[in-house]
N, C-alpha and C positions, 0 to 999 in steps of 0.2 A: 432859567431854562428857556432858550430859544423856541419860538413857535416852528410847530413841528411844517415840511414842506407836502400838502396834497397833492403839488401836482396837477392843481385843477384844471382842467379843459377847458376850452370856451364854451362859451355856453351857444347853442342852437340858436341858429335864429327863428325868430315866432314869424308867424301869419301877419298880414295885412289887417286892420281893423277899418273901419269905417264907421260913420253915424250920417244916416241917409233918412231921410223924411220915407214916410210909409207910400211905396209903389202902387199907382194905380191896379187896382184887383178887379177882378169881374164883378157884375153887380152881384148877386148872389153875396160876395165875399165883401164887399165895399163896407155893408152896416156892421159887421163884427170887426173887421177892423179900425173901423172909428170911433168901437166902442171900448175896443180896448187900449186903444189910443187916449181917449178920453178917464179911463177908470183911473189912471196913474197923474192925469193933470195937474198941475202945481206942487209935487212931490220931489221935485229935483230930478227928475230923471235924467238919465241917456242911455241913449238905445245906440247898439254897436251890431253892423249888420256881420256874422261873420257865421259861416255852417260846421258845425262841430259832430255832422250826425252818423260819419263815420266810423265815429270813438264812441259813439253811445248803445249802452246795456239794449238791447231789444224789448225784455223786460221792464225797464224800467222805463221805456219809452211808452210800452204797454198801458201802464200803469197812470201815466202823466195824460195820456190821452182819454182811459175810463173816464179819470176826474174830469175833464175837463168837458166830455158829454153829458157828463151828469149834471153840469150845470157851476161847476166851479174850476174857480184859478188855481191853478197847476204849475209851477217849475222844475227842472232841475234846479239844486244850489248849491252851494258851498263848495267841498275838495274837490267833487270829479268835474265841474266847470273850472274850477284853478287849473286843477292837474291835464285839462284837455287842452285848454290854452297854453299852458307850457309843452306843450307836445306829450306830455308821460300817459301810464294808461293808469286811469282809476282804477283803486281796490275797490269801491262799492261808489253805487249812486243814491242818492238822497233827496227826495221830493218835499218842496214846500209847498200848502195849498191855501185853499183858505178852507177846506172843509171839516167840519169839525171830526174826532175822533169814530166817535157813532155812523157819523156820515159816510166815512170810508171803509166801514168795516160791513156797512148796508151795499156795499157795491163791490165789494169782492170777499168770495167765500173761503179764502183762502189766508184770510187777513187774521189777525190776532192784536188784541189792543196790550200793552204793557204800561206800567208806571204807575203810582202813584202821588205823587207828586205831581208832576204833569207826564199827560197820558201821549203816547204816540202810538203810530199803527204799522204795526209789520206785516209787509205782504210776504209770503210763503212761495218759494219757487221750487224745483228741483234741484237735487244735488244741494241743499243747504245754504240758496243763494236767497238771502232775505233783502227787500227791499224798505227802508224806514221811509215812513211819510208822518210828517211832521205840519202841526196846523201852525198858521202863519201867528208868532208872539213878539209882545214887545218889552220896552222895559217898564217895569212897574214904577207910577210916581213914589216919589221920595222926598218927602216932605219930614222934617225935622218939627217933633212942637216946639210951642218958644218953649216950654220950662227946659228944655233938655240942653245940657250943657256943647258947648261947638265941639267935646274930645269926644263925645257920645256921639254926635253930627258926623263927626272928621274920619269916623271909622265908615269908610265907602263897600266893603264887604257885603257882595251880594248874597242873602238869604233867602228871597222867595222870586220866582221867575214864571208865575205860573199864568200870564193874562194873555188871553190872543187878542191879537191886531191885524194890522192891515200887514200886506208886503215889502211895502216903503219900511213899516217900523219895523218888520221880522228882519229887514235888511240892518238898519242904524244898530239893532242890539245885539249884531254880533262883533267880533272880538278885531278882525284883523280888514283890511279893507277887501284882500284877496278872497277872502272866505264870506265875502259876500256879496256873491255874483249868482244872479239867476238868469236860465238860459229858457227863453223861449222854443219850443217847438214849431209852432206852427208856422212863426216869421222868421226861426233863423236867425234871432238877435239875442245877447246880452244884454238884460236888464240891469245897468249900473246906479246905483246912486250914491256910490262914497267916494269913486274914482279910484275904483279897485282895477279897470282895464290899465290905466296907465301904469301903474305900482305893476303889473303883471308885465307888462312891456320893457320896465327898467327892470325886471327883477328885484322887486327890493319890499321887504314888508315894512308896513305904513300898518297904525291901530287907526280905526274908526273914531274920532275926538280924540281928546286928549291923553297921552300915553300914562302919561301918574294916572289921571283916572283909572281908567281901564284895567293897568294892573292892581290897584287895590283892590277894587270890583273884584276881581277873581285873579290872585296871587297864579293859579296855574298856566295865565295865560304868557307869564316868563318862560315856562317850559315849553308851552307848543310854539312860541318866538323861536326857541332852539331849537325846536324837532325839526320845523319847516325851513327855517336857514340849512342848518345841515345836510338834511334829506333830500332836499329840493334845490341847494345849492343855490341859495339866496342872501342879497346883500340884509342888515338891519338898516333903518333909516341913525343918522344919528341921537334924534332927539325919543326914538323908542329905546335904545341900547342903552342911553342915559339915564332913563325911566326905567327899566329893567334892572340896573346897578343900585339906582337911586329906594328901588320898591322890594328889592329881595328879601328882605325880613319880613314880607308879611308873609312869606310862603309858612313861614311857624304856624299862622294861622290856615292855612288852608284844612282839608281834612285828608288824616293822614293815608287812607285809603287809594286815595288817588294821586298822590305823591308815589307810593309805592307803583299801581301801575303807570304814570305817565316816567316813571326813571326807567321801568320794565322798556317803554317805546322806544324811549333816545337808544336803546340797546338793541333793539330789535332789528328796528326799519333800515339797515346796510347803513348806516354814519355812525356809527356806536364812536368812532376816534374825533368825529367834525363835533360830537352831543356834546362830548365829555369837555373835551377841550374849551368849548360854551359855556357848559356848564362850572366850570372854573374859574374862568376867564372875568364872568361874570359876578363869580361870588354866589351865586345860586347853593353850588358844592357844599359852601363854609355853613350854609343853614341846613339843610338835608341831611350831607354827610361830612360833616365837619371831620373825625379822622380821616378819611381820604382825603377831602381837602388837605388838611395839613400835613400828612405825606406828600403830599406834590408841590408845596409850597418849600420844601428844604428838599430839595432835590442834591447838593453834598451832600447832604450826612445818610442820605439813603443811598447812596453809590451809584445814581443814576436811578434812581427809581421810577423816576417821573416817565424816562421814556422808555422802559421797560413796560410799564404798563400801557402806553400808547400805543406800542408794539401792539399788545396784547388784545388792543381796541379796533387794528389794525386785523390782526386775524379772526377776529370776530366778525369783522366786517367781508374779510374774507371769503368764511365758511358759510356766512348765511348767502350771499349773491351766488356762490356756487352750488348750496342744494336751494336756493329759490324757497329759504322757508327760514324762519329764525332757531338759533337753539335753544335747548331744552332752559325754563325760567331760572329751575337751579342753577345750571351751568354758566349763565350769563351773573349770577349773584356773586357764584366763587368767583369767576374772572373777575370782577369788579372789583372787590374786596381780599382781594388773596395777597397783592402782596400789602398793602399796609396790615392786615392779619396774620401774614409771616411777621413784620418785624414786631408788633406786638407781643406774639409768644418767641418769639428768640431768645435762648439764653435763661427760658423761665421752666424750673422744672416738672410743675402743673402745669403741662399746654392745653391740657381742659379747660383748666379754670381761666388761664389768660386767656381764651378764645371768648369764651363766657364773658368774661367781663368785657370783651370788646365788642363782639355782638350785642350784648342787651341792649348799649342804650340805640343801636340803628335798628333793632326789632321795634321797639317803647318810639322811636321819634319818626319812622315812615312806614309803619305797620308790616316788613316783615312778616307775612304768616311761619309761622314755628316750623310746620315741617318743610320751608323752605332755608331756615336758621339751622334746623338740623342735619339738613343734608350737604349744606356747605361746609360745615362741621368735619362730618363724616369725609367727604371728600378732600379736603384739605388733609386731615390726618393719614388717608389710604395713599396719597398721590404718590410719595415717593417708591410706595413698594410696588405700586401699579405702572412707573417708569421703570421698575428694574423686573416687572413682567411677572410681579405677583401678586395675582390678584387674588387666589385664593380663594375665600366661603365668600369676598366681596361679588363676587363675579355672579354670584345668585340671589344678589340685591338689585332690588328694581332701581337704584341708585348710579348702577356701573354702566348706563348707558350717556347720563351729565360727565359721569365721571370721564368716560375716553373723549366726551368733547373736549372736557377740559384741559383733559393731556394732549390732544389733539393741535389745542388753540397755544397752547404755551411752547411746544415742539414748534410752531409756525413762528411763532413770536420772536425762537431764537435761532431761528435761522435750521431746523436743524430737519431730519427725515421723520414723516410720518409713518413707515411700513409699518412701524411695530405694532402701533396702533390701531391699521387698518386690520392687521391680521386678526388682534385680540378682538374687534368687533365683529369680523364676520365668523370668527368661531363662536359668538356670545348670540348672532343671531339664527346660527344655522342650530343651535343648542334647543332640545324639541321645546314646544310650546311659545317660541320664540317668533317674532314675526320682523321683516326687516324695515317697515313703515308703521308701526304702529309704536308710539311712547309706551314706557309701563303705567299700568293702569292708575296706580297710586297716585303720580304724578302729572296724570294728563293734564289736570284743567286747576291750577293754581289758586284761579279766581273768583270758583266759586263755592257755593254757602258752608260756612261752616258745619261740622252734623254734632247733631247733640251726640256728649258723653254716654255711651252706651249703646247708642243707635246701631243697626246692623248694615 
């Protein structure tokens, strides 16, 4: 199967950077700047003078300033310094400090600590805008005893992450070199120390040391390698992409929890066709979801299957850039899985139970929650009477709002008119107690806790 054509644009050209020695400042200003000139000495730095304060949260700007009258080091980090440097506009901004959990929750009342594992502090805004401030950690030594065999050693798999450090090392212990930029306020500068600005100027993702490392360390970070290529329209370096090929079995090991939401991403964020594609391409697929992998890998004997579903990946990606929101999690599950689940039950006269037997083992191997397993289910089975426009006692199922996506995205796929659809939605939300912006309740939030048996 031929790689499918994007189309892709060029890409914008970025800003000017520089790295300038600290400008003479008024006296008043001269000792804090030398002093913070001085905190970071012999850490490898570079400082890139460049003003991003355009594109920045007011909020969160807020917030980076409290801290830092209180007495402590404050950045912005990570995605929304990447994504401002690339011209895009962050979804959320993210504060590293050096203060600790307690400390920050003592200087704004609006704050709230989460986590157990390691604790972080969410400032509380209006309208549901949460700011995360996160105290500066590093990596925990890792030291092997002698008795313990080099296969016991050789498993790199991080398990505990929970020590704070300085900012140099909350920088070194992240994952990609892009995602670990912090952006001063006061001077206007990028704090770089893994030579994330450059990687940011070629466009191209580069891991922080070594790439085997890092993906053993944490199997997931093959998948945000994909998310951020796709989404962001980024080259891989070769000797990462190699290392991503080379490391994809250890994603078995990751936990399956968040395999399930990081697949939910790649489908979410407008590349659902550039993920998939990655994620095949790479062999990531063959361990997750091995029957779609090997649907698209015989792309004869499925009659075209392979870009039948890209299609499919293609109005997905579609539909979410045009309503500025992703679809509903079921909806994106069937799409994924519908047609190698068509040919699974083709031809079988229990299409319960061959559906059954093909979902179990991707419920059991990427955690699926069940009444996301049942509703693609459901949906699958209704589709074709819901194309010939009958919908029936389905249409009074909190189900039949996934479901016209779905019909929605495969009508786009094949080229073909949506009215029908449009019609059946706006009678399904003008129907009383119906609202045209809100999910059914059932289904709003996927991800969170399960409720005990019985509970009300």
């Amino acid at each position: 199967m031929s790689p499918p054509d994007d189309h892709i644009p060029a890409p914008p050209d970025l800003p000017s950077y520089t790295v300038e020695d600290a400008v003479e400042a008024p006296a008043p200003e001269k000792r804090r700047n030398r002093d913070a000139l001085e905190r970071h000495a012999g850490t490898g730095l570079v400082r890139h003078n460049v003003g991003l304060e355009e594109g920045i949260d007011p909020d969160a700007a807020k917030v980076v300033r409290r801290l830092e009258r209180g007495g402590h080091e404050a950045y912005l980090v990570g995605g929304c310094v990447r994504d401002l440097l690339l011209g895009g506009k962050p979804k959320d901004f993210d504060i590293a400090t050096s203060a600790r959990p307690e400390d920050v929750r003592s200087l704004f009342r609006n704050c709230r600590v989460i986590g157990r594992r390691f604790r972080l502090a969410h400032i509380l805004f209006g309208g549901g805008k949460v700011i995360e401030v996160a105290t500066f950690r590093r990596n925990p030594a890792m030291e092997a005893p002698e008795e313990e065999s080099s296969e016991v050693f050789d498993d790199l798999l991080i398990r505990s992450d929970n020590v704070f450090g300085e900012a140099h090392e909350d920088a070194l212990r992240r994952d990609f070199t892009m995602n670990a930029l912090f952006y001063d306020l006061d001077r206007h500068q990028v704090l770089d120390w893994c030579g994330g600005m450059q990687d940011v100027q070629h466009r191209t993702i580069h891991t922080i040391g070594e790439p085997i490392t890092r993906f053993r360390e944490d199997p997931i970070r093959i998948l945000r390698a994909i998310k951020f290529a796709a989404r962001l329209d980024l080259g891989i370096a070769p000797d990462v992409y190699d290392a991503m090929v080379s490391t994809r079995e250890d994603l078995a090991k990751a936990a399956r929890p968040r395999l399930f939401e990081e697949i939910l991403r790649l489908l979410r964020g407008g590349a659902a066709h550039r993920s998939m594609w990655l994620l095949w391409e790479t062999g990531a697929m063959s361990v997750m979801l091995p029957e779609l992998a090997a649907f698209l890998d015989d792309d004869e004997a499925t009659d075209g299957g392979g870009s039948r579903l890209f299609r499919t990946m293609d109005a997905i990606d579609s539909m979410t850039k045009a309503r500025g929101r992703p679809l509903d999690d079921i909806a994106l599950w069937t799409l994924l899985l519908k047609e190698p689940l068509d040919e699974a039950c083709d031809g079988e006269r229990d299409k319960i139970h061959a559906a059954s037997e093909f979902l179990d083992p991707v419920i059991e191997r990427v955690a699926v929650p069940r009444r996301i397993a049942d509703g693609v289910r459901r949906i699958v089975a209704i589709l074709p009477r819901l194309a010939a426009g009958k919908a029936g006692r389905f249409a009074r199922t909190d189900l039949i709002i996934p479901a016209l996506d779905v019909l929605e995205a495969e009508l786009l796929a094949n080229g073909r008119s949506t009215d029908a659809v449009h019609k059946m939605r706006a009678g399904h939300v003008a129907a009383p107690g119906r609202s045209a912006s809100s999910r059914p309740p059932a289904y709003r939030d996927v991800r969170g806790p399960r409720q005990r048996r019985g509970a009300e």
